[in-house]
N, C-alpha and C positions, 0 to 999 in steps of 0.2 A: 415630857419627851424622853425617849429612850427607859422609861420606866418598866421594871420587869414584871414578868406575869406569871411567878409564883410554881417553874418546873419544875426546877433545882432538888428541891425538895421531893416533889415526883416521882424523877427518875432515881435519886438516890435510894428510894424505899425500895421500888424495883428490880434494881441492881443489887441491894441486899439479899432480897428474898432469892434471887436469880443465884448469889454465891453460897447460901445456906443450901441449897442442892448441890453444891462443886462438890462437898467433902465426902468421906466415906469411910473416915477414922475409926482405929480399932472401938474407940470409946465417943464416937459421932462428937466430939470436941475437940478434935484437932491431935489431939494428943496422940501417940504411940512411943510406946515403950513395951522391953521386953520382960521376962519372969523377973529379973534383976532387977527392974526399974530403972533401967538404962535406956536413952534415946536410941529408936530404931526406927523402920522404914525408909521411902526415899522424898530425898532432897530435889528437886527440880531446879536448874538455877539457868537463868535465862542471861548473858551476859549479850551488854551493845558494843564493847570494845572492838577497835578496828585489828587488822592482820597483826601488826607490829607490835601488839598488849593481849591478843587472848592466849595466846598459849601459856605465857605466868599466870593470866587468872586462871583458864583452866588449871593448870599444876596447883596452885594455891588453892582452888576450891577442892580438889579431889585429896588436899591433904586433910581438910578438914574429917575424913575419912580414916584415920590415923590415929584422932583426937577421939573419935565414936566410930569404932569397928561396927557398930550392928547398922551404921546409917549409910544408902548408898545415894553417894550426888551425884547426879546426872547433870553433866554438864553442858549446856548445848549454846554458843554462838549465835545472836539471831543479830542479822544486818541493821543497824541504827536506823537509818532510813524509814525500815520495814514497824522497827519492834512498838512503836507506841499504837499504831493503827491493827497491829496484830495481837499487842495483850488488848485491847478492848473489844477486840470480838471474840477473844478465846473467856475474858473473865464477863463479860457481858451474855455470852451463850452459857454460863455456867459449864463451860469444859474443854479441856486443853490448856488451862494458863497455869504457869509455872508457880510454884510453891514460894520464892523468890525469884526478882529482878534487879536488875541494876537501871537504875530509872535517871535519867537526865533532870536536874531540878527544877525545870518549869512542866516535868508531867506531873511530879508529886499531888500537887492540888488539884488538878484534873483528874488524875485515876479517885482521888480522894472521894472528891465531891461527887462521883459515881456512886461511892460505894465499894470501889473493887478494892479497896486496901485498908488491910488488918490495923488497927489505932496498936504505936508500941510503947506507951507508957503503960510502966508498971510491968514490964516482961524483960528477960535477961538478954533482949535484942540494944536496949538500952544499956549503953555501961558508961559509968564515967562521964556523964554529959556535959559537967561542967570543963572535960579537955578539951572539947571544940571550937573553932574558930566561930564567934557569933555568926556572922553572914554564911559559915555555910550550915552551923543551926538553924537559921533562921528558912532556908528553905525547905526543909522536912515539918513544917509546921501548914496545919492546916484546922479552920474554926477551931480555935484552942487544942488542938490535940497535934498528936505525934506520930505519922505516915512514914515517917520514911529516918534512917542512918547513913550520914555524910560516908564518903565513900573517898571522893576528888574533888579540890578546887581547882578552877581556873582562869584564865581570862584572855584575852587577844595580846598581841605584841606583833612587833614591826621584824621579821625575819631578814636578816641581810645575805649577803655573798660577798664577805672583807675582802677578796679580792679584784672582785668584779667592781667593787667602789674602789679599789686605791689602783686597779689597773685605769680607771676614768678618771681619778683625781678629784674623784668625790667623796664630800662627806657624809655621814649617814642624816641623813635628811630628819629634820622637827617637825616638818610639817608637810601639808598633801603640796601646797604651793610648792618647797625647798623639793619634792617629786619631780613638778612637769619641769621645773628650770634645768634639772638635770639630762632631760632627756638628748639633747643636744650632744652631751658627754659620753652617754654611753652607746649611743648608736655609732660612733665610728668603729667601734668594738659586735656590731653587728650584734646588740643587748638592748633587749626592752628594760626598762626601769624597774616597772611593778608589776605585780601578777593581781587584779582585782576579779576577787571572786564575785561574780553575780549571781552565780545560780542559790544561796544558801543566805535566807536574810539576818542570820546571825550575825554574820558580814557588815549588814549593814550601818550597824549600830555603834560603832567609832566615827563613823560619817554623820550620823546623828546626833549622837554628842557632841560632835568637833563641832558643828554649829549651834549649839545650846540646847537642843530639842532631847526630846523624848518620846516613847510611844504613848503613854498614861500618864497623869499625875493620880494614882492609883488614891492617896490621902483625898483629895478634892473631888474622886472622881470625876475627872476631865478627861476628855481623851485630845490629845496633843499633838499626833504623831502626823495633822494636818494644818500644821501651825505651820510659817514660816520657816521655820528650822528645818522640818521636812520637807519641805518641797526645796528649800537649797542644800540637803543631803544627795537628792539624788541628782541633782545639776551637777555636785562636784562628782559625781562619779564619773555619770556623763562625759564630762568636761576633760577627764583623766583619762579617758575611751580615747574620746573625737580627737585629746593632744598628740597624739601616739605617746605619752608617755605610760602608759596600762595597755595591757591585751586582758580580754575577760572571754567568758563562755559561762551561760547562761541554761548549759543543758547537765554539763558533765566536770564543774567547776575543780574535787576534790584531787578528780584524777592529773587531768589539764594543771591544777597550777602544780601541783609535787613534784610534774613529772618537768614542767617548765625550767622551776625554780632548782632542780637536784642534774638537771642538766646544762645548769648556767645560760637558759634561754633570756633568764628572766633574770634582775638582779635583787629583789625583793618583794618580797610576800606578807600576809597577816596575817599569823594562826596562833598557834597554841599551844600549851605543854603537850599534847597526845601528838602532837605532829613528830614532835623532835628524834625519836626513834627511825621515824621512816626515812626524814630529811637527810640522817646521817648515814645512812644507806646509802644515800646516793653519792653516784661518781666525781660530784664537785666537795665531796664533804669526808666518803670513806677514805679513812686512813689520813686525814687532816681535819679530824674536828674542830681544829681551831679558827677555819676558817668561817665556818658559821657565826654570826652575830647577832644578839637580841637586844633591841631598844624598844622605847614607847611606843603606841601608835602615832603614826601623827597627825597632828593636830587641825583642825580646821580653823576656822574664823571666829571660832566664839571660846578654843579650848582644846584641852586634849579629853578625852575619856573612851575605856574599854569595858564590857557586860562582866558582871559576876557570873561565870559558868560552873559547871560539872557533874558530878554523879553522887546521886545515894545508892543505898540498900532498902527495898522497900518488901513487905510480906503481902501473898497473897490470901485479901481476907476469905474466901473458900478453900484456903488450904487445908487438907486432912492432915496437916503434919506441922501444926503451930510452932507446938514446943521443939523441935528441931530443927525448923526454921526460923527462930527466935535464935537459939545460938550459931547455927549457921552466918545471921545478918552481925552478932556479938565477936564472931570471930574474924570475920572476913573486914571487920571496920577495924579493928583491935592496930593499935602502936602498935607491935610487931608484922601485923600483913603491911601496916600504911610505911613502915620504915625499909620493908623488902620493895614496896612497889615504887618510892623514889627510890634507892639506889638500883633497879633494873629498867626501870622507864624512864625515870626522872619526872615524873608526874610528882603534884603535888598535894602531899598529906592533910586530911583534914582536921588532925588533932594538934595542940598547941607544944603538947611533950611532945613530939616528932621532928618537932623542927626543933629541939638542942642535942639532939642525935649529931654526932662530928661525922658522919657520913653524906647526912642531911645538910648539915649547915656548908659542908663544903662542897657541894652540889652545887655545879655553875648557872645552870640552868634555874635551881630553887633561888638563889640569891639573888637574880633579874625578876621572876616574876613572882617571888613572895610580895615583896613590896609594890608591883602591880597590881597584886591581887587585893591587896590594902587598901588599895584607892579605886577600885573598881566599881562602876555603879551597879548599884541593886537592883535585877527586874522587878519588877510585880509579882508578887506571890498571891493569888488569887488563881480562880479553878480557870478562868478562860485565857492565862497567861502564853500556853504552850499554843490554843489558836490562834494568836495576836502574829503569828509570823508568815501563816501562810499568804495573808494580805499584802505583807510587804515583796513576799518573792513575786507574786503575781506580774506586781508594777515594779522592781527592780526590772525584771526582762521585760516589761515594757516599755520601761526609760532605754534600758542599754540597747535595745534592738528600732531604738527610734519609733516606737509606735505609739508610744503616748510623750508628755512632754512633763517636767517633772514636775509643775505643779499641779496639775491635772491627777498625777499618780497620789500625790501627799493626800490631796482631796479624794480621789477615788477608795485608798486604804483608810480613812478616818470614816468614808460610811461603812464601809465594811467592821469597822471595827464598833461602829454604833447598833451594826445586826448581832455582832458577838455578846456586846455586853447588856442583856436583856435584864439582871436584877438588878435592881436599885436603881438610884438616881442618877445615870452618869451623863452629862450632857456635855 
């Protein structure tokens, strides 16, 4: 049952032969350089960061520019949303994909296991390996080789509004239950409790650990994510809908809750280091950062737990322009870019020397979720890990808009995830 029928390998050949047409190198090897023997031509770099982080990486990328005057980066913005479904038809049509990306770490193995990306061991995209925090080495790995250069770690945590709890006389909630008890307290203050996102199943994976579950036990090959655990992940969401303590939206989640939560609609939020910039933008938080608050997620009935997330640097194996984008991915992962992008983002570095940086270390924000990030659980790194989610948003808006019922969903996403996982034995 569930035994696979031998593509994987297929398609990867295909994909190969598909990006061996991308290039058009001065020396059909990727290479360019000038009479000097200096790095030249351009750099394409595709970045997924949201409004309130591209414009330092574009500035940092275009410095790289500085470093290699004959090299020209093109820097181009593409919508996160958009960017993984769009480099696989630009590296899968052998034209238009970027020389480099910044790759979210459950596409790593997917673009991989295609074919569309350059292996970087043994090239000066690699430096220093041994400064990385294991877990986010461990996502740039794929069938023994090396796809991708940590970039950002991250993980979920519980967003507050310090005054919107101490105007209710609440405390910051441990758990999803210490949530709905509250809501009582802050409605006389004409304040929803929590902002839960439904529309993005990333979301929903604090609710799935909180009750012991998983999507995969990836070691045993099981698929899990229709066990018991799941289908009482999406009850408690439910349950935190139907309490009036959460308001959710299931179409337009990232806009809805920032805009909720930074206008004091809402008194608490889940997100992540990339949010914190925007958050402090808003009119409950500019010009009093102190008001913002970060603690765990909380907890459900079996536990607390938040996803290992973030971003590499990964090369496009049809690039006409290897050896430039090898140091391009070398400089843009480097201590010095990882030490400028926490102290302007507060994003968090993926080298181990970056965090004894005393800019780094006293960074409010790094000191809550470094040690989140420590106990974070690890997705599955395997090539069909970045599909394992779209199953879950399905039946999240199915649960949240009452059209399925949440065991029904936990069962509907485990077959679905039994059509995904076609090689090997996973039953």
């Amino acid at each position: 049952m569930r035994r696979g029928i031998g593509t994987t390998a297929l398609v990867a050949a295909i994909a190969l032969a598909a990006t061996a047409c991308g290039g058009g190198g001065d020396s059909g090897d990727g290479e360019k350089k000038n009479a000097n023997g200096e790095l030249s031509g351009t750099v394409e770099f595709w970045d997924t960061s949201g409004d309130a982080e591209k414009a330092f990486f574009k500035k940092v990328a275009e410095e790289f520019e500085e470093k290699h005057p004959e090299v020209d980066v093109k820097y181009v913005n593409v919508p996160f949303g958009e960017a993984s479904n769009k480099f696989k038809n630009a590296a899968g049509g052998g034209s238009g994909a970027p020389d480099v990306m910044r790759t979210e770490v459950a596409w790593v193995a997917d673009f991989a296991s295609l074919g569309y990306l350059a292996p970087l061991d043994d090239t000066s995209a690699v430096d220093n390996k041994d400064d990385y925090l294991p877990q986010a080495w461990g996502s740039t790995q794929y069938d023994g080789k090396t796809y991708a250069v940590p970039q950002v770690i991250d993980t979920l945590a519980l967003f507050y509004n310090k005054g919107l709890l101490e105007k209710a006389g609440v405390e910051v909630p441990q758990s999803v239950e210490e949530i709905k008890d509250s809501t009582d307290a802050f409605k006389k203050n004409d304040v929803t409790p929590f902002y839960l996102r439904g529309d993005d199943p990333y979301w929903f994976l604090p609710f799935l650990y909180g009750e012991g579950g998983d999507m995969l036990d990836a070691e045993a090959k099981k698929i899990t994510v229709d066990d018991e655990p799941g289908a009482k992940a999406f009850e408690v969401m439910k349950d935190l809908v139907d309490s009036k303590a959460a308001i959710t939206d299931t179409t337009n989640g990232w806009e809805n809750m920032q805009k909720s939560f930074k206008d004091g609609k809402v008194a608490m939020m889940v997100n992540g280091p990339w949010a914190i910039e925007d958050t402090l933008a808003g009119k409950q938080f500019k010009g009093d950062e102190d008001n913002l608050g970060v603690a765990a997620v909380p907890a459900g009935s079996a536990g607390q737990g938040a996803p290992q997330g973030g971003h590499n640097y990964s090369v496009y194996a049809g690039s006409d322009n290897l050896d430039a984008s090898y140091e391009f991915v070398k400089y843009m992962s480097s201590a010095e870019v990882q030490k400028r992008t926490t102290e302007e983002l507060s994003l968090l570095p993926t080298r181990t020397s970056v965090y004894e940086e005393k800019t780094v270390k006293d960074n409010q924000m790094v000191q809550f979720f470094k040690p989140a990030v420590d106990k974070a659980v690890e997705r599955p790194w395997i090539a069909e890990g970045n599909s394992l989610f779209e199953p879950l948003r399905v039946q999240m808006a199915d649960v949240l808009t009452g059209k399925t019922e949440p065991e029904a969903a936990a069962e509907k996403a485990g077959e679905e995830y039994a059509k995904l996982l076609k090689d090997g034995d996973w039953k």
